[in-house]
PDB file with one MODEL, atoms N, CA, C and O in Angstrom:
MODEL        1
ATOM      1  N   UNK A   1      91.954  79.850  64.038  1.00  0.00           N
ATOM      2  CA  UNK A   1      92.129  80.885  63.014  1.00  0.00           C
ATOM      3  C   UNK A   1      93.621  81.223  62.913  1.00  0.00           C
ATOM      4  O   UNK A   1      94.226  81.625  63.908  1.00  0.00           O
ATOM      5  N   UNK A   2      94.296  81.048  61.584  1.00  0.00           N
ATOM      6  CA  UNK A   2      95.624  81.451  61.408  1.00  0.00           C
ATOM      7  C   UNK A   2      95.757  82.889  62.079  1.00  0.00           C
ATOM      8  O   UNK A   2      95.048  83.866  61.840  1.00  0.00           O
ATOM      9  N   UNK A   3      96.421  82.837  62.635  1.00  0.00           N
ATOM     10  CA  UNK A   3      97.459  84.711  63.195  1.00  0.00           C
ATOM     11  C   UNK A   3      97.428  85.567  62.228  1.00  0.00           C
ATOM     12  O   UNK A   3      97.185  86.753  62.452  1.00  0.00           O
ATOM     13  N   UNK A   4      97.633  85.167  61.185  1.00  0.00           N
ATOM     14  CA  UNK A   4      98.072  86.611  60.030  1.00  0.00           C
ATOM     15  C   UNK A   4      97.006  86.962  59.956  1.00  0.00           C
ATOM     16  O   UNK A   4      97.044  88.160  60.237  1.00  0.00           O
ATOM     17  N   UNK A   5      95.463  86.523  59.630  1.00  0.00           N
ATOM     18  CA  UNK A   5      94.435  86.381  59.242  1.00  0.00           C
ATOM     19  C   UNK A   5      94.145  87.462  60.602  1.00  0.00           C
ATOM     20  O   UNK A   5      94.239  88.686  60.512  1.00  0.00           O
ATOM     21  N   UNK A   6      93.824  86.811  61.695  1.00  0.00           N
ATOM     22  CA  UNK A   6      93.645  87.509  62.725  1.00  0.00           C
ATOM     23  C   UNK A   6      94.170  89.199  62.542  1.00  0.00           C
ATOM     24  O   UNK A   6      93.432  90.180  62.448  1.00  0.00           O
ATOM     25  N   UNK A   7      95.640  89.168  62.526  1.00  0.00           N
ATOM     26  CA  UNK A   7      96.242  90.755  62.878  1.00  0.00           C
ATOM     27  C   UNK A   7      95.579  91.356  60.943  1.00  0.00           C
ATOM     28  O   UNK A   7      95.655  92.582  60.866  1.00  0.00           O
ATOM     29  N   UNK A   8      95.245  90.957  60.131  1.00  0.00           N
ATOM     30  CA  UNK A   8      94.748  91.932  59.284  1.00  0.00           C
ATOM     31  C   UNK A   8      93.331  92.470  59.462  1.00  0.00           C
ATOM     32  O   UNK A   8      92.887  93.566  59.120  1.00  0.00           O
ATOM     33  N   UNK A   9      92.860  91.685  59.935  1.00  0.00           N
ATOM     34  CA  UNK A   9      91.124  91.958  60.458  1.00  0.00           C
ATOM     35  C   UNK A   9      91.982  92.988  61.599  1.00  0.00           C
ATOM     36  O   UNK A   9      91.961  94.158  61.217  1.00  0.00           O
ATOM     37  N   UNK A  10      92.556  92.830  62.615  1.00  0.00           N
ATOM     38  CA  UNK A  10      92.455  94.192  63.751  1.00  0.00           C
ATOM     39  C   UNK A  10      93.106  95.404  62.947  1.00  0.00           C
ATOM     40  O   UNK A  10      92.856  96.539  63.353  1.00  0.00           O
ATOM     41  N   UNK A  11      93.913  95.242  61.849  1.00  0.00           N
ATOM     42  CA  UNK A  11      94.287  96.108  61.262  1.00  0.00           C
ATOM     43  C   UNK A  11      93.542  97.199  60.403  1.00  0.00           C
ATOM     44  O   UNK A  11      93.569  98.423  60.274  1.00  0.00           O
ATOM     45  N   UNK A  12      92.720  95.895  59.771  1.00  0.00           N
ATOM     46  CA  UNK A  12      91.367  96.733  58.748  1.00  0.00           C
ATOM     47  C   UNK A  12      90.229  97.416  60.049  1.00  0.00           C
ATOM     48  O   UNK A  12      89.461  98.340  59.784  1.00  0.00           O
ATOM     49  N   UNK A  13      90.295  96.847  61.271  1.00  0.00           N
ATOM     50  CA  UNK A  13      89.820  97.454  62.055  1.00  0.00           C
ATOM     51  C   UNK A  13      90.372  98.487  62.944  1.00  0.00           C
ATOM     52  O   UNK A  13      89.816  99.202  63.777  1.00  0.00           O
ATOM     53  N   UNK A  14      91.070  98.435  62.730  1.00  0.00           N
ATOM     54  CA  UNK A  14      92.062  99.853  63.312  1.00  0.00           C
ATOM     55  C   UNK A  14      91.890 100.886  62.324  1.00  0.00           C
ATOM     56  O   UNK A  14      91.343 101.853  62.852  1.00  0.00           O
ATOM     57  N   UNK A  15      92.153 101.087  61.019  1.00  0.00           N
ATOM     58  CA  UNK A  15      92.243 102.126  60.120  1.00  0.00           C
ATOM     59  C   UNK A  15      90.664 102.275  59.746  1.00  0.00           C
ATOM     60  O   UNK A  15      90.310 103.353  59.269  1.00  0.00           O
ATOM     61  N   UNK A  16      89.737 101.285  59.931  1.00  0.00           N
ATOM     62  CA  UNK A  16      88.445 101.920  59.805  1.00  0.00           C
ATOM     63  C   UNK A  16      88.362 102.984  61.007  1.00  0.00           C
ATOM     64  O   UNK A  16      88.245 104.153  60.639  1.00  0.00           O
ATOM     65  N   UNK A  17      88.403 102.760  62.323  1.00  0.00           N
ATOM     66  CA  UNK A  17      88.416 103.333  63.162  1.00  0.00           C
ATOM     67  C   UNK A  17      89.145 104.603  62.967  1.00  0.00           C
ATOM     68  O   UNK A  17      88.672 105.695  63.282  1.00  0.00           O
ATOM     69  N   UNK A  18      90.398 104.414  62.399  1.00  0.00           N
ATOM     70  CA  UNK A  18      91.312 105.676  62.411  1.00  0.00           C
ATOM     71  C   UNK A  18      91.075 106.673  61.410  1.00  0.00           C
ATOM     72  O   UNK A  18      91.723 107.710  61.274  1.00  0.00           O
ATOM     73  N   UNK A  19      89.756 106.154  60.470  1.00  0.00           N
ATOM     74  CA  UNK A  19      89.455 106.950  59.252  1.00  0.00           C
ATOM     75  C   UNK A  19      88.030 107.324  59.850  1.00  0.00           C
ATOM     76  O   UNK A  19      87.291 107.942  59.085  1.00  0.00           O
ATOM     77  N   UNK A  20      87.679 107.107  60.779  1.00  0.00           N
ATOM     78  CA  UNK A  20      85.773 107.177  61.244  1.00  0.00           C
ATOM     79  C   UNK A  20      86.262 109.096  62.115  1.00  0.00           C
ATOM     80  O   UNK A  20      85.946 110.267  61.904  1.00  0.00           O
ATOM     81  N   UNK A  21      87.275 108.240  63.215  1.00  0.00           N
ATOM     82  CA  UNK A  21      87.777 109.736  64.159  1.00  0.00           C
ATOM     83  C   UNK A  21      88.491 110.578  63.634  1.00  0.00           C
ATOM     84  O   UNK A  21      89.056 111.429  64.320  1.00  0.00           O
ATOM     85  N   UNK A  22      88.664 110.503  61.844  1.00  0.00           N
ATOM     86  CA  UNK A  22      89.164 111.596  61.361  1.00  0.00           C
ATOM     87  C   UNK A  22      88.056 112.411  60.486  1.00  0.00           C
ATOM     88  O   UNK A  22      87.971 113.607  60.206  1.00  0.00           O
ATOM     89  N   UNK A  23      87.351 111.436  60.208  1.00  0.00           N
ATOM     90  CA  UNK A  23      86.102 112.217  59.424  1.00  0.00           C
ATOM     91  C   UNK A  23      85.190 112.964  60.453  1.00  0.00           C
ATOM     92  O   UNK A  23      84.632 114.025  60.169  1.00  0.00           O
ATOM     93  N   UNK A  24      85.060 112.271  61.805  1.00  0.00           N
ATOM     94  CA  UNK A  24      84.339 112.676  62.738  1.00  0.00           C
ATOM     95  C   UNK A  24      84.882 114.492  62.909  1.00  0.00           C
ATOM     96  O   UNK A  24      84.135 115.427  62.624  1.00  0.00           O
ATOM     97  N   UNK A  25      86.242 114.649  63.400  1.00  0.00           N
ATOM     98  CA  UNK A  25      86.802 115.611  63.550  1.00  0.00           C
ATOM     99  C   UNK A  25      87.250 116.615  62.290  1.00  0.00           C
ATOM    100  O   UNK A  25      87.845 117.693  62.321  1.00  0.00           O
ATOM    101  N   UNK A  26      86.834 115.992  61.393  1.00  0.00           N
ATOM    102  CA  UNK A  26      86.760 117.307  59.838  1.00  0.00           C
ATOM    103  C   UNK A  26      85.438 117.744  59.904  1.00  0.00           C
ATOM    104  O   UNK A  26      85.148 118.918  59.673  1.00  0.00           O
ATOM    105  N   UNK A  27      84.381 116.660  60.282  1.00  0.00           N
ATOM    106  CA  UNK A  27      82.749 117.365  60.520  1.00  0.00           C
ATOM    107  C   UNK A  27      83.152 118.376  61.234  1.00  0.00           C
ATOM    108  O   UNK A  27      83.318 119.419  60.603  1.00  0.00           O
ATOM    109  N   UNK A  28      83.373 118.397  62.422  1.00  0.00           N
ATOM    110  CA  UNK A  28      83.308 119.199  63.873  1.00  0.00           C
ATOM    111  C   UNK A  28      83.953 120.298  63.305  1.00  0.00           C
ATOM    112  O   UNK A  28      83.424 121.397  63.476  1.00  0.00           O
ATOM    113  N   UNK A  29      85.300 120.205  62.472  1.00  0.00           N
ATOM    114  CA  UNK A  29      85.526 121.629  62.301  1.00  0.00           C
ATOM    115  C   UNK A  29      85.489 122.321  61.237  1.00  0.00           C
ATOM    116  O   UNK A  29      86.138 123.336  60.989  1.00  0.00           O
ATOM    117  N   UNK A  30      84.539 121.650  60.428  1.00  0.00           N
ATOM    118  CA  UNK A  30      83.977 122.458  59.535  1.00  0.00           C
ATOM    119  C   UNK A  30      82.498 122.961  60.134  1.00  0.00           C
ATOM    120  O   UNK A  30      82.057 124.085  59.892  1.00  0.00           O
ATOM    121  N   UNK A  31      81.872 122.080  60.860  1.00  0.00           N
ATOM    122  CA  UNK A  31      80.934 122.676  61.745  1.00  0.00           C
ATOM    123  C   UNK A  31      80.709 123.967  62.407  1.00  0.00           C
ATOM    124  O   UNK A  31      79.795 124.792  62.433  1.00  0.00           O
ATOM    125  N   UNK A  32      82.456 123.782  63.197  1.00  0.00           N
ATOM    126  CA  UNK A  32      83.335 124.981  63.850  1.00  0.00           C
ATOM    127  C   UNK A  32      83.330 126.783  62.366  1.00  0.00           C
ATOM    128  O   UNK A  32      82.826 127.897  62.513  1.00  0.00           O
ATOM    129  N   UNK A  33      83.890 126.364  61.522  1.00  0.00           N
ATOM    130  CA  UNK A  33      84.053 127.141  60.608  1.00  0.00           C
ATOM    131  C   UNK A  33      82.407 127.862  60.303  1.00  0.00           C
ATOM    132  O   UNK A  33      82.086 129.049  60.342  1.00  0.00           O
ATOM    133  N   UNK A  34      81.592 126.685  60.008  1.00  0.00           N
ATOM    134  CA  UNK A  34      80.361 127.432  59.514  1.00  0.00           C
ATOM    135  C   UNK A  34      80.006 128.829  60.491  1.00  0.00           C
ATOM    136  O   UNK A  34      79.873 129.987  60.095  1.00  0.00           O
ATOM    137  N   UNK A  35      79.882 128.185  62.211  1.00  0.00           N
ATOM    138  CA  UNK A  35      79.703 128.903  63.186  1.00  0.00           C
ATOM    139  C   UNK A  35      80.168 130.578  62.862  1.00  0.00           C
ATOM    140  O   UNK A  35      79.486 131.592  62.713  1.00  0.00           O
ATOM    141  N   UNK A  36      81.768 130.314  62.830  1.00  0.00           N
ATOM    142  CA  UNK A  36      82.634 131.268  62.463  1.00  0.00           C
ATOM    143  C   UNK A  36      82.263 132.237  61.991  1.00  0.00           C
ATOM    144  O   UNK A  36      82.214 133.357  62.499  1.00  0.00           O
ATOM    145  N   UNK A  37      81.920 131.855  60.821  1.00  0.00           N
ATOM    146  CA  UNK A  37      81.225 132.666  58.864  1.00  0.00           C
ATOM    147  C   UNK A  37      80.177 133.077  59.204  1.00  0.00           C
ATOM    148  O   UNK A  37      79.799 134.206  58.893  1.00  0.00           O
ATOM    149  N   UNK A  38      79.220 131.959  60.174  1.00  0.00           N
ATOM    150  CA  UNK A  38      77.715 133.034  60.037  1.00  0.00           C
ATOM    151  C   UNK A  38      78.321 134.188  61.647  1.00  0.00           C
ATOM    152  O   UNK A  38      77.451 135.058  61.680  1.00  0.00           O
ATOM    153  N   UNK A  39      78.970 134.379  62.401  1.00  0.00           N
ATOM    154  CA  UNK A  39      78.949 135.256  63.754  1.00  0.00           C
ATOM    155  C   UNK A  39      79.771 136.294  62.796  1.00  0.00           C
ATOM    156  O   UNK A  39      79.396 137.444  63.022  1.00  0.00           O
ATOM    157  N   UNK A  40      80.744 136.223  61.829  1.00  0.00           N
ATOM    158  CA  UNK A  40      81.292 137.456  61.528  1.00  0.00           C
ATOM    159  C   UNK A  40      80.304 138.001  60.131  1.00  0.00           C
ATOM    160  O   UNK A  40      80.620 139.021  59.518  1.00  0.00           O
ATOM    161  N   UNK A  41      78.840 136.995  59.668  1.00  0.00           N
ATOM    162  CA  UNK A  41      78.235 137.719  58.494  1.00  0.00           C
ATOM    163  C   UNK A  41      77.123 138.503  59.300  1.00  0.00           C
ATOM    164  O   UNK A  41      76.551 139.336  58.597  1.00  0.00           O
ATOM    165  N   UNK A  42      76.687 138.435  60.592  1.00  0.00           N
ATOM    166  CA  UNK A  42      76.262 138.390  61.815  1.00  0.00           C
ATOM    167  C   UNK A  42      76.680 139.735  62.026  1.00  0.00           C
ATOM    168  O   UNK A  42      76.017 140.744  61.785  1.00  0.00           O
ATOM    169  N   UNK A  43      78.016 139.660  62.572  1.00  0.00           N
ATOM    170  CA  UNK A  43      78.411 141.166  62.899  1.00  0.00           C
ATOM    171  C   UNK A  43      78.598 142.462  61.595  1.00  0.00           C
ATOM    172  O   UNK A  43      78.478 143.679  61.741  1.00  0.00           O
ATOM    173  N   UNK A  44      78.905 141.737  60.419  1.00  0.00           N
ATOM    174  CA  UNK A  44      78.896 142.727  59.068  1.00  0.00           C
ATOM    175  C   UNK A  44      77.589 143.137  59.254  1.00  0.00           C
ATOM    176  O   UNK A  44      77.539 144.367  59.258  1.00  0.00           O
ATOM    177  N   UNK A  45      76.293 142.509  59.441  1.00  0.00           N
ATOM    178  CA  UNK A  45      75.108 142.457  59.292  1.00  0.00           C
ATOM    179  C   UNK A  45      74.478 143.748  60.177  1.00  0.00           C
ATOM    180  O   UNK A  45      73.632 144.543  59.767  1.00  0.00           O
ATOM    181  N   UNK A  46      75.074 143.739  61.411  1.00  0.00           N
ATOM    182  CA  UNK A  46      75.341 144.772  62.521  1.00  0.00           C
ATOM    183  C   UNK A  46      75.446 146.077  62.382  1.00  0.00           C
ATOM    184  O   UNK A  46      74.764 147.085  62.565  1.00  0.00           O
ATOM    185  N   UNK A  47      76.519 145.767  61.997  1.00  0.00           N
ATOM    186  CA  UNK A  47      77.588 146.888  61.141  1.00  0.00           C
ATOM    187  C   UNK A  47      77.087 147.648  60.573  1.00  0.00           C
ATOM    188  O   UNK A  47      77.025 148.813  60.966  1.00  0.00           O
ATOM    189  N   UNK A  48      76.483 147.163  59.286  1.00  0.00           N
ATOM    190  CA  UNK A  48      75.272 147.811  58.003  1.00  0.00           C
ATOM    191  C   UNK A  48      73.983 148.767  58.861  1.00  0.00           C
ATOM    192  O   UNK A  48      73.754 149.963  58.683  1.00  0.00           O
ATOM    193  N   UNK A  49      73.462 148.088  59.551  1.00  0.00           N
ATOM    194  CA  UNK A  49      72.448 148.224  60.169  1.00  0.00           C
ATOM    195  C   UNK A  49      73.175 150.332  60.882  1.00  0.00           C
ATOM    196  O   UNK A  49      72.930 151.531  60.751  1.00  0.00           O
ATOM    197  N   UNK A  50      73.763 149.717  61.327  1.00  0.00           N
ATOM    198  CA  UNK A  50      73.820 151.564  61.918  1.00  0.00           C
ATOM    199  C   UNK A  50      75.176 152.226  60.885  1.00  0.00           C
ATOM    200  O   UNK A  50      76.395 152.101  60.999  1.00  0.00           O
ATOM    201  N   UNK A  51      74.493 152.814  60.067  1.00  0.00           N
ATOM    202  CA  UNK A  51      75.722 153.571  59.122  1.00  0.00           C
ATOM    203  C   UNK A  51      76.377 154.494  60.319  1.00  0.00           C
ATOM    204  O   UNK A  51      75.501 154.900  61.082  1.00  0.00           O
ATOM    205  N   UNK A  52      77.549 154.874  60.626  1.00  0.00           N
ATOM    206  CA  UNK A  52      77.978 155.980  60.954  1.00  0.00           C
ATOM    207  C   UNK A  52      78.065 157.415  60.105  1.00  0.00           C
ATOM    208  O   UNK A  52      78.541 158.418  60.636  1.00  0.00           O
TER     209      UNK A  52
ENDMDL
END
């Protein structure tokens, strides 16, 4: 197998990879965020619950 041929396949396999562990880690912190939104609609929710 020619070389060039070779290093573009590890290449297209590198940036798949490098685009998989970036999508992976935008899930997680939008995951992170949802968490966030529902513990502070959570505590508004709280909040309401006993008027002062």
């Amino acid at each position: 197998m020619p070389p060039s041929l070779l290093d573009s396949e590890f290449a297209v396999c590198g940036s798949f990879l490098f685009y998989f562990k970036r999508e992976k880690l935008r899930v997680l912190e939008s995951e992170e965020e949802k968490k966030k939104r529902r513990g502070e609609e959570e505590e508004k929710e709280e909040i309401n619950k006993f008027p002062s």
